[in-house]
C-alpha positions in Angstrom: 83.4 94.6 129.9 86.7 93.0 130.5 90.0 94.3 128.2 91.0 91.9 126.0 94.7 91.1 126.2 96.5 91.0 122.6 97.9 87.4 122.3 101.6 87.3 122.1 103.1 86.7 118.7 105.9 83.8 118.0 109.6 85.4 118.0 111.7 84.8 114.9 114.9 82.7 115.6 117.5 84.0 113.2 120.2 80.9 111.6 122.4 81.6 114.2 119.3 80.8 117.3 119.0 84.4 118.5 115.6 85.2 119.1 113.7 88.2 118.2 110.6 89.3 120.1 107.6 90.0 117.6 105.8 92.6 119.5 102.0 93.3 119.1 101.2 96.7 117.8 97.2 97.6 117.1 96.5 94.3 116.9 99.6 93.4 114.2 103.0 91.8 114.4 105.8 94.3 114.4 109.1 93.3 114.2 111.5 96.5 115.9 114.5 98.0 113.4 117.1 97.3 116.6 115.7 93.6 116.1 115.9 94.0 112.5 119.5 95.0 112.5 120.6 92.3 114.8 119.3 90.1 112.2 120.6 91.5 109.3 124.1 92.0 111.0 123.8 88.5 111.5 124.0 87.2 108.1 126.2 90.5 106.3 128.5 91.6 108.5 130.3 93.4 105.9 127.1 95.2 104.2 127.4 98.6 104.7 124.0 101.3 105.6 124.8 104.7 104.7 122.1 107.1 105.3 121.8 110.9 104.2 119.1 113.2 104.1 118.4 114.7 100.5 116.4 117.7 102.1 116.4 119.9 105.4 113.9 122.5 105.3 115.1 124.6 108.9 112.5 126.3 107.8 109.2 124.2 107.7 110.7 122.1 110.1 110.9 118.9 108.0 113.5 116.4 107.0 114.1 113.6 104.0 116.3 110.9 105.2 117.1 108.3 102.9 119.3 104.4 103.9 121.2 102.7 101.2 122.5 99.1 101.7 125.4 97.9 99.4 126.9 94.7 99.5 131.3 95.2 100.1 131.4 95.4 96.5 128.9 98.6 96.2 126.1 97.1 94.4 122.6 98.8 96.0 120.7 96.2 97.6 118.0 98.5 98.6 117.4 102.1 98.9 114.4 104.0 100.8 113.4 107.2 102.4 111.2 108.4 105.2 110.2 111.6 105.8 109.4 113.5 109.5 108.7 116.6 110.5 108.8 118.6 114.0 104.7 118.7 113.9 105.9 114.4 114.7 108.6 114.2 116.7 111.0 116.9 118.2 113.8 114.6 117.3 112.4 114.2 113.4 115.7 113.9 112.4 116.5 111.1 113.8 113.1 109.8 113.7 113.6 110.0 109.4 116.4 108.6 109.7 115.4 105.3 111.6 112.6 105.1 109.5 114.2 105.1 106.0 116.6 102.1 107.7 113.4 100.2 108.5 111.9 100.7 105.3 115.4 99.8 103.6 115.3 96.5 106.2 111.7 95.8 105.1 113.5 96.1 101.2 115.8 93.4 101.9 113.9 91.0 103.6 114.4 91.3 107.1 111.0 91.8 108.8 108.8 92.2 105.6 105.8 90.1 106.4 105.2 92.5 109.2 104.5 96.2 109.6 107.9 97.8 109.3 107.7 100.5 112.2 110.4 101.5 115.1 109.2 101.8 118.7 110.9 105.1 119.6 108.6 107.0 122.3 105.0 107.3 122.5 104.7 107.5 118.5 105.3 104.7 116.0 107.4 105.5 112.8 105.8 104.2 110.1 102.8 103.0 112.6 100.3 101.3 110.4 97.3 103.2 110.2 93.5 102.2 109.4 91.8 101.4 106.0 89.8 104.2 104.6 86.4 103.2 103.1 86.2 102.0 99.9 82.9 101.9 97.7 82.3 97.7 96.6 82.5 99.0 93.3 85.6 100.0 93.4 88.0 98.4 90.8 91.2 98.8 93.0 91.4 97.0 96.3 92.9 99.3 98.6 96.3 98.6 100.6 96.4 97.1 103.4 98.9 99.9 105.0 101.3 102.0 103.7 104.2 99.7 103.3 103.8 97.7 99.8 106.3 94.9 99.8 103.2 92.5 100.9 101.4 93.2 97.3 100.7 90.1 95.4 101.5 90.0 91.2 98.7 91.6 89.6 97.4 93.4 92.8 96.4 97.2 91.7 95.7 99.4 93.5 95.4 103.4 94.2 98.5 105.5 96.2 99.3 109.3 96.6 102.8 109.8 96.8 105.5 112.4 96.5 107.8 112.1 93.8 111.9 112.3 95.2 113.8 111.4 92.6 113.2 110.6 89.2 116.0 108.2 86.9 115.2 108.2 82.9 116.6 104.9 81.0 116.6 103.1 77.9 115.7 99.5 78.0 117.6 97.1 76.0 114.4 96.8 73.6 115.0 100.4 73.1 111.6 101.6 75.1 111.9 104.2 77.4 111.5 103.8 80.8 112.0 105.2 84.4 112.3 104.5 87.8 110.8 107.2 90.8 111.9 106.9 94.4 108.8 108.1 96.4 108.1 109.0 100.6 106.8 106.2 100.8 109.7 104.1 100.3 108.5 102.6 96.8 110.1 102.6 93.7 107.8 103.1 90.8 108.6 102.6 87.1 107.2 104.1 84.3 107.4 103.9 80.4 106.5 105.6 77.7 104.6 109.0 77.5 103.8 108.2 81.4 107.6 109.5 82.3 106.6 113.2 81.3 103.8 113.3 83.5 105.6 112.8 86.2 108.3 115.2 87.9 110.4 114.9 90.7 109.0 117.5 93.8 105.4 116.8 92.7 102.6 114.9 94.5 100.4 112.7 92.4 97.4 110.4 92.8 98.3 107.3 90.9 97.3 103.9 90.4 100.6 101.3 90.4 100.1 97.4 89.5 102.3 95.0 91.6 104.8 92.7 88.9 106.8 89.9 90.2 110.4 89.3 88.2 113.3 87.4 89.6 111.6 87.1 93.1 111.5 90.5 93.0 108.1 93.2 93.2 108.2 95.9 91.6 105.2 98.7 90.9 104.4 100.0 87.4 102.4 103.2 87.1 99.3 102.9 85.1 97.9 106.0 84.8 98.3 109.0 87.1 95.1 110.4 87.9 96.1 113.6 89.5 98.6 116.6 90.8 97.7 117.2 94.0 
C-alpha cells in the first residue's frame, strides 16, 4: 500500500508579510507558539506575557503554569494554564509553561482556528487527541479536541475539568455569579446556587453551553453532573 503524504497547509502571512509555516500534525493544521509569538510581537510590541506557576508538587512531580497577557496599561487580555508532569516530559516545567502561552495565544487570537500545540521533542503539548465514542442519542455533541475557542453560540457540550481558581461577583442586576479558571485553559461562569457546587481543587464532570457576547465566547455551566 503506498503511504499517503499529508498535503501541505497554506502559511499565514501576518500585516507586516512574514510568513508562518502551518505544519500538519495528525492530519490537522498546527500553527507553532514560536510562530505564534512572532506574530503577536508583530502587532503589540509593548504587551507584556508574564507567566508563573500557581503549584509545584516536588513531590508528585507535577507543575501548574499559568501566562497572563496585559496590554501597557495592565488590563488582562487573556489568562490560561497548562499543566505537565514528569510522567510527560522531563522538562515539564518548561513544557507547562509553553503550553499555558499557547493556550493564552489561542485566547487572543493568534492561531485559534488551529489546534494550539508546541512542537518541543517527540511529544506534542496540547497534541490534539482522538474523539471518544458517543452513543447517537446523545444530546451533547462532543468536542472536537480539548481546546474550546472553536465552539459555536449555543454549542453544549460535556467536559471534565479541574477547578484552579474560583472568583465570586455580583452582577450589576444584583445576581450572583462566578468565573472558574480550569486545566484546560477555559474560563467557566456560573450563577446562582451552581457557584456552591463548585470548589476550587476539585474535579468535576460538567456540561458548559458556548455564549457569544461582544465577539467574545464564553462557557456557562449548566449543571455539574459529578465529583470525580
Amino acid at each position: 500500500m503506498t503511504k499517503r503524504t499529508p498535503m501541505p497547509h497554506k502559511p499565514i502571512v501576518t500585516a507586516k508579510g512574514t510568513e508562518l509555516p502551518v505544519m500538519d500534525l495528525k492530519g490537522k493544521p498546527y500553527l507553532q507558539v514560536a510562530h505564534r509569538l512572532v506574530w503577536f510581537r508583530e502587532e503589540h510590541p509593548d504587551w507584556t506575557i508574564m507567566t508563573e506557576f500557581p503549584e509545584v508538587n516536588t513531590e508528585k512531580r507535577y507543575v501548574i503554569a499559568k501566562a497572563t497577557v496585559t496590554t501597557p496599561l495592565g488590563q488582562v487580555i487573556a489568562t490560561a494554564h497548562k499543566t505537565e508532569s514528569a510522567a510527560g516530559f522531563a522538562d515539564y516545567l518548561e513544557k507547562a509553561e509553553t503550553g499555558a502561552i499557547g493556550r493564552a495565544l489561542a485566547l487572543c487570537g493568534y492561531g485559534t482556528q488551529f489546534a494550539p500545540e508546541i512542537d518541543e521533542g517527540e511529544r506534542i503539548v496540547d497534541s490534539p487527541v482522538d474523539l471518544p465514542h458517543r452513543s447517537p442519542t446523545s444530546p451533547h455533541p462532543a468536542p472536537q479536541n480539548e481546546e474550546f475557542d472553536h465552539w459555536q453560540n449555543g454549542m453544549e457540550g460535556d467536559v471534565e475539568v479541574l477547578i484552579l481558581h474560583k472568583a465570586e461577583r455580583s452582577a450589576s442586576t444584583g445576581t450572583r455569579m462566578a468565573y472558574f479558571e480550569t486545566d484546560l485553559g477555559m474560563t467557566l461562569k456560573a450563577f446562582g446556587d451552581t457557584i456552591d457546587a463548585i470548589e476550587e481543587g476539585h474535579q468535576y464532570a460538567l456540561t458548559v453551553k458556548a455564549s457569544l457576547y461582544n465577539g467574545k465566547t464564553t462557557y456557562n455551566v449548566q449543571r455539574v453532573n459529578s465529583e470525580l
